[in-house]
SEDOKOL-451104 format. One line per field, with one value per residue (C-alpha): residue number from 1; residue in three letters; x, y, z. Coordinates in pm, whole numbers, plus 50000, padded with zeros to 5 digits. Layout:
<sites>
num = [NUM ...]
residu = [ALA ...]
c1 = [X ...]
c2 = [Y ...]
c3 = [Z ...]
</sites>
This chain:
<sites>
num = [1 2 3 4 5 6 7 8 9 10 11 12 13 14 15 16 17 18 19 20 21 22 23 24 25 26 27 28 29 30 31 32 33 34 35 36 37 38 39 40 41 42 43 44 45 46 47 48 49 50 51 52 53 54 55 56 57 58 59 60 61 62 63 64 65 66 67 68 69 70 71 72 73 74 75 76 77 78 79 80 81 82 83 84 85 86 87 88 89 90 91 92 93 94 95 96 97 98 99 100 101 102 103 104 105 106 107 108 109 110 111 112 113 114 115 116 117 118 119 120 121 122 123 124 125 126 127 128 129 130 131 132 133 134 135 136 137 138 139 140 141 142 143 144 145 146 147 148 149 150 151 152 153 154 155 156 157 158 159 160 161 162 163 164 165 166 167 168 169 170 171 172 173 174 175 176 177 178 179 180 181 182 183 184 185 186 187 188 189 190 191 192 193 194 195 196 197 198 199 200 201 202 203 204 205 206 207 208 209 210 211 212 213 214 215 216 217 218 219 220 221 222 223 224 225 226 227 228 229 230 231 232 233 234 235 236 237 238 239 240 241 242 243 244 245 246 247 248 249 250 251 252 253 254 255 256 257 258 259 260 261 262 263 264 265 266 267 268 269 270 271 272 273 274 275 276 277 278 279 280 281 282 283 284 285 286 287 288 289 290 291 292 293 294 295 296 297 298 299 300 301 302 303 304 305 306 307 308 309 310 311 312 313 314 315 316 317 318 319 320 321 322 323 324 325 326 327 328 329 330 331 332 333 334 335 336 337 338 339 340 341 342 343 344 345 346 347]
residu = [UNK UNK UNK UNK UNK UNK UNK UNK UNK UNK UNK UNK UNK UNK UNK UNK UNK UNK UNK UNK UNK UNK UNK UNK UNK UNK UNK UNK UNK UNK UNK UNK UNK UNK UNK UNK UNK UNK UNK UNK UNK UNK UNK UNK UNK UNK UNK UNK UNK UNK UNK UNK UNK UNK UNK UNK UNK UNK UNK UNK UNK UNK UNK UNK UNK UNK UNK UNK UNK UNK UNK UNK UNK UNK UNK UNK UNK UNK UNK UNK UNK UNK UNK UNK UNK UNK UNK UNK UNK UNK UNK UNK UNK UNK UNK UNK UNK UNK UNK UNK UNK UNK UNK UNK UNK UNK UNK UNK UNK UNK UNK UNK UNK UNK UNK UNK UNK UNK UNK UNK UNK UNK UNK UNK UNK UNK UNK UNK UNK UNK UNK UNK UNK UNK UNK UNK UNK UNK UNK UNK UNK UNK UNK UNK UNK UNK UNK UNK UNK UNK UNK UNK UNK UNK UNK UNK UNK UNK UNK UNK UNK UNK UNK UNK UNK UNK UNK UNK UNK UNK UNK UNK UNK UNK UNK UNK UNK UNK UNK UNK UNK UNK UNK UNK UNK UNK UNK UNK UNK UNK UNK UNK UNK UNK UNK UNK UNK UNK UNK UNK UNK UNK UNK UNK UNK UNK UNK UNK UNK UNK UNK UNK UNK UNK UNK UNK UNK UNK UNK UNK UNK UNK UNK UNK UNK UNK UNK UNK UNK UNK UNK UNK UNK UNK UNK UNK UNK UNK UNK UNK UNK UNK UNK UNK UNK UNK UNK UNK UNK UNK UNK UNK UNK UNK UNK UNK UNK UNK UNK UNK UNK UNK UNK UNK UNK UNK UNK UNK UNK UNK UNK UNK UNK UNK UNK UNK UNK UNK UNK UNK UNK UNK UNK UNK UNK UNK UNK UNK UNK UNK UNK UNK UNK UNK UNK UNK UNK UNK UNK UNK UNK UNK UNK UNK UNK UNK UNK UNK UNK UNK UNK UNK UNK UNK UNK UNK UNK UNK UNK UNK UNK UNK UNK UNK UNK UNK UNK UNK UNK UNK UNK UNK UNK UNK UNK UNK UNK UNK UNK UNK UNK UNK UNK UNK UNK UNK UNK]
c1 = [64715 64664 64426 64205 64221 64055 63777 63688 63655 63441 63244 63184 63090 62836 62640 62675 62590 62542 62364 61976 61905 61557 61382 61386 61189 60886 60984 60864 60609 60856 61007 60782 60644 60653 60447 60186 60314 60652 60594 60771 60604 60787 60922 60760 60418 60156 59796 59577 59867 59843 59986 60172 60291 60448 60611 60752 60958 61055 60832 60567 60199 59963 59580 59462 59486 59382 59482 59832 60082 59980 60330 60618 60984 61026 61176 61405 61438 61624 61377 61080 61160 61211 60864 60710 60892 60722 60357 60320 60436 60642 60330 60098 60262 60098 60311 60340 60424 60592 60794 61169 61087 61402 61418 61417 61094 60935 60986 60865 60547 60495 60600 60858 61142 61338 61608 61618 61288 61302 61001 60779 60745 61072 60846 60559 60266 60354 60128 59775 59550 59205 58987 59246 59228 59040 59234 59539 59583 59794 59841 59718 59386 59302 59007 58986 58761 58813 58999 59372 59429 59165 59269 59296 58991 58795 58829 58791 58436 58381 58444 58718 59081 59393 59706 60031 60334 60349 60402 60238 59896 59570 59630 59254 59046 58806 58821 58776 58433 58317 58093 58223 58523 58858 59076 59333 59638 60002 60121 60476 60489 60544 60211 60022 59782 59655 59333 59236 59440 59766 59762 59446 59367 59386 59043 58901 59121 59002 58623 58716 58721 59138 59448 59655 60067 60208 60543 60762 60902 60950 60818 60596 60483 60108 60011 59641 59609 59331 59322 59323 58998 58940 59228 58973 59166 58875 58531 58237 58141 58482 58417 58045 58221 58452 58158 58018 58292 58329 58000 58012 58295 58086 57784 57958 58222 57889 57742 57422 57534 57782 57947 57843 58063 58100 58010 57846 57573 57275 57195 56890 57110 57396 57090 56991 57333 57436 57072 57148 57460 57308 57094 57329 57566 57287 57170 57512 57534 57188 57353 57708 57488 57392 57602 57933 58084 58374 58613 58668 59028 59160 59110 59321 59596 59799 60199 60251 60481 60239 59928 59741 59636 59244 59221 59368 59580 59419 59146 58957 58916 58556 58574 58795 58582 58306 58478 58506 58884 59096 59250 59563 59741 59977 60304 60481 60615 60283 59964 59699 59385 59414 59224 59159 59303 59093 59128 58892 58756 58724 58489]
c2 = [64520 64158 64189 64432 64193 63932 64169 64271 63964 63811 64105 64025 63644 63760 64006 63814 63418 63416 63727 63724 63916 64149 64292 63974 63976 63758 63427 63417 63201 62988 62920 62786 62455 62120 61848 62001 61660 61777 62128 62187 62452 62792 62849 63140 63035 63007 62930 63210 63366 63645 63610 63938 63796 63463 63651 63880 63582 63480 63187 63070 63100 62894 62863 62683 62346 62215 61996 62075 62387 62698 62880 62669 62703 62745 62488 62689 62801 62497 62236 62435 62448 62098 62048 62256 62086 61739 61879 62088 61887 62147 62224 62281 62592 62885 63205 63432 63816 63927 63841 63895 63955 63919 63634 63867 64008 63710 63579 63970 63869 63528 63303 63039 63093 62770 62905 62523 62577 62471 62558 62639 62958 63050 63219 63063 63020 62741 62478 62505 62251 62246 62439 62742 62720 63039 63214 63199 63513 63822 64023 64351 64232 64134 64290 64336 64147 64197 64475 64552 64321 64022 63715 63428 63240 63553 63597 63222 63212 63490 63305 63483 63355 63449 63439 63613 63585 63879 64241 64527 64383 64262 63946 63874 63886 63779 63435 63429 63359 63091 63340 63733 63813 63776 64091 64017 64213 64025 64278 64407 64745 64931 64870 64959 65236 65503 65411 65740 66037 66039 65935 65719 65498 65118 65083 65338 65242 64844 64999 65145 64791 64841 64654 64863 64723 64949 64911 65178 65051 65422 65745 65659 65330 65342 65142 65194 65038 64880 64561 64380 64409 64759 64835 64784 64486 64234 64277 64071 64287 64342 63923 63935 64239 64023 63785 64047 64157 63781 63720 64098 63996 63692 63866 64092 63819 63585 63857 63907 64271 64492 64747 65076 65226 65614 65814 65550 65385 65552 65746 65541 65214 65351 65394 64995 64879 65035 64973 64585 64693 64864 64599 64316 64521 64593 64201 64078 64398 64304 63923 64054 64215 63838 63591 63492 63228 63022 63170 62979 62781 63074 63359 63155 63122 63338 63311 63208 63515 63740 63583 63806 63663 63609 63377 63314 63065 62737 62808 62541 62546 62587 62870 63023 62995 63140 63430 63421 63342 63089 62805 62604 62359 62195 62436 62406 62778 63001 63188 62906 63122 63397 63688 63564 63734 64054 64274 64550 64510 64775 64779]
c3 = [49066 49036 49345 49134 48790 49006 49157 48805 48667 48987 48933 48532 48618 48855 48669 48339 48522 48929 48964 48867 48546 48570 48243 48094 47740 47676 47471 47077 46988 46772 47142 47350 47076 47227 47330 47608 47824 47847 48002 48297 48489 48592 48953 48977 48845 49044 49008 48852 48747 48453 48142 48198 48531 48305 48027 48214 48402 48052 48055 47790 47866 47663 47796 47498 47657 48004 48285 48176 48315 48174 48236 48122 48084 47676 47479 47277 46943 46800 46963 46888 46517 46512 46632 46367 46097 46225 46323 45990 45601 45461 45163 45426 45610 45616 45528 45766 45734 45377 45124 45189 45574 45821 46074 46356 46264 46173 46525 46642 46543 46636 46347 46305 46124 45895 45660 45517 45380 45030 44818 45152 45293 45530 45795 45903 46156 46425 46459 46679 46741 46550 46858 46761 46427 46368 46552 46296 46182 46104 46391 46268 46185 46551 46693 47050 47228 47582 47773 47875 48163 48120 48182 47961 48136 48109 47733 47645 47880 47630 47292 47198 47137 47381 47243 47453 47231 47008 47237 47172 47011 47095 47311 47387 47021 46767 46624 46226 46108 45864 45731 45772 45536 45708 45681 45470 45642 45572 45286 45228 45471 45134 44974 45270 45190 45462 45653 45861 45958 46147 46508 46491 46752 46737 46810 46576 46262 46350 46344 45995 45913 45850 45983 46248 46363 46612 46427 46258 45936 45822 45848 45525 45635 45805 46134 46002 45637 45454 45380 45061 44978 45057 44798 44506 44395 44384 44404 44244 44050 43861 43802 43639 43441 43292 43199 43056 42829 42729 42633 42453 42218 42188 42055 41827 41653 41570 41421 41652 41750 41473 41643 41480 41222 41340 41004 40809 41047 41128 41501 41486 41503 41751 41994 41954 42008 42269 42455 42418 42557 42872 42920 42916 43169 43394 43387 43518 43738 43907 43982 44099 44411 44517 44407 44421 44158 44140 43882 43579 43509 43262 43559 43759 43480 43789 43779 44155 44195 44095 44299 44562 44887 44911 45237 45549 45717 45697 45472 45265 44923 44962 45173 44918 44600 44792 44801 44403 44421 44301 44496 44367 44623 44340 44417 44740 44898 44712 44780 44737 44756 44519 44320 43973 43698 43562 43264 43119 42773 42529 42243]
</sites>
């Protein structure tokens, strides 16, 4: 009996310590930050090896910098997050994911993770140097930019970033331009609204111009969704109708247009107003179709919990007001480029 105890037991401290463990997961992003001096290379890497070859060793591959190992032992969760905390001020993270989204899945999908956050976002991006800066971005709004298979040297000879740590998504893809609207995908799965029919492809719902996550949240939740702006919640035209209603109310409370009294003014007069109307609407119609203007400090009056993302990780105030949105750095933990605040007048 006591011969059989101790054959059990040898046979649990193999298999759970001496004994080699296959099927080993890729690490997270959030494990795999440190200084790119202190990698220690993999025993099993070798040179040209595949990322798929690293990961699935458990090891980190990162082909962002060079002269240094490519497919390294990862650091840890614990060391990596310290990292983060000293590359990135706490104000200057960039939220990653949703609001209220579990540590599990914020590491799922490549982000870092700090429960002592306090007044920054909780999940975040990890740090990158500046050549990868535009190619920060939510997941589902990669587009593909090489094939399944290419190698990291073969999509960074083509201008396109490489990035290894999130499963099941585009690893070779489009930077984000200076100049081309970034699609503006990190939304709570619940307001995610249908882009195409059932069973669409990844790469026809990303030509749609929509974000696509090969996750199931529930059976109502879509992997193809629009993003923000296809959802009708900002457009420029919405902002030069604003000015319009403004400078309406304007007009009619100094007395240079009297809104016609139904009954008691003539058709005759009905007719004038509402041409002045028509042609003021059409002037600041004309000008939405070719400008775009920074929003003035009373559209931005947003309450931080209420603010709607308009940018991108890392982007400039600038680059934010040229999209006609609002940008507000002065609270810690909140959107900073935002849609202005709209509302519909009614005369």
């Amino acid at each position: 009996m006591e011969y059989k105890i101790c054959l059990v037991l040898a046979t649990a401290l193999c298999l759970g310590s001496v004994c080699p463990q296959k099927g080993s997961r890729p690490p997270y992003a959030c494990q795999c930050l440190m200084e790119v001096h202190e990698r220690e290379g993999c025993e099993s890497s070798f040179v040209g090896i595949t990322a798929e070859q690293c990961t699935a060793n458990g090891c980190c591959f990162d082909a962002s910098v060079p002269d240094v190992p490519w497919c390294f032992k990862p650091s840890g969760e614990r060391v990596s997050l310290n990292y983060a905390r000293k590359m990135i001020p706490p104000q200057e993270r960039k939220d990653c994911g949703f609001q209220g989204i579990s540590r599990k899945r914020c590491k799922r999908i490549g982000c870092c993770f700090d429960l002592r956050a306090s007044g920054a976002p909780t999940c975040f991006y990890p740090p990158v140097n500046d050549a990868s800066r535009h190619c920060v971005m939510d997941r589902s709004a990669r587009l593909e930019c090489g094939y399944p298979g290419i190698t990291a040297e073969e999509c960074q000879a083509k201008g396109c970033c490489f990035s290894s740590y999130v499963v099941s998504t585009r690893w070779c893809f489009h930077p984000l331009s200076d100049t081309v609207s970034a699609r503006i995908c990190g939304m709570t799965p619940k307001r995610r609204v249908q882009c195409g029919t059932p069973g669409i492809s990844a790469d026809e719902c990303m030509e749609k111009g929509c974000c696509y996550e090969h996750h199931q949240y529930a059976r109502t939740v879509p992997w193809c969704f629009k993003p923000y702006e296809k959802q009708g919640n900002y457009s420029y035209k919405n902002y030069f109708q604003q000015i319009f209603c403004l400078d309406l109310a304007l007009l009619i409370s100094y007395g240079v247009l009297k809104v016609p009294d139904r009954g008691k003014q003539a058709a005759m007069e009905q007719k004038k107003f509402w041409l002045l109307v028509m042609v003021l609407f059409l002037g600041f119609s004309s000008l939405a179709n070719g400008f775009s203007l920074k929003p003035s400090s009373e559209e931005c009056q947003v309450q931080p919990s209420t603010r709607m993302n308009c940018g991108y990780p890392y982007i400039s105030a600038q680059e934010c007001y040229n999209r006609g949105c609002c940008f507000d750095s002065s609270i810690v933990g909140v959107i900073w480029c935002f849609f202005p605040d709209h509302s519909e007048c009614f005369i």
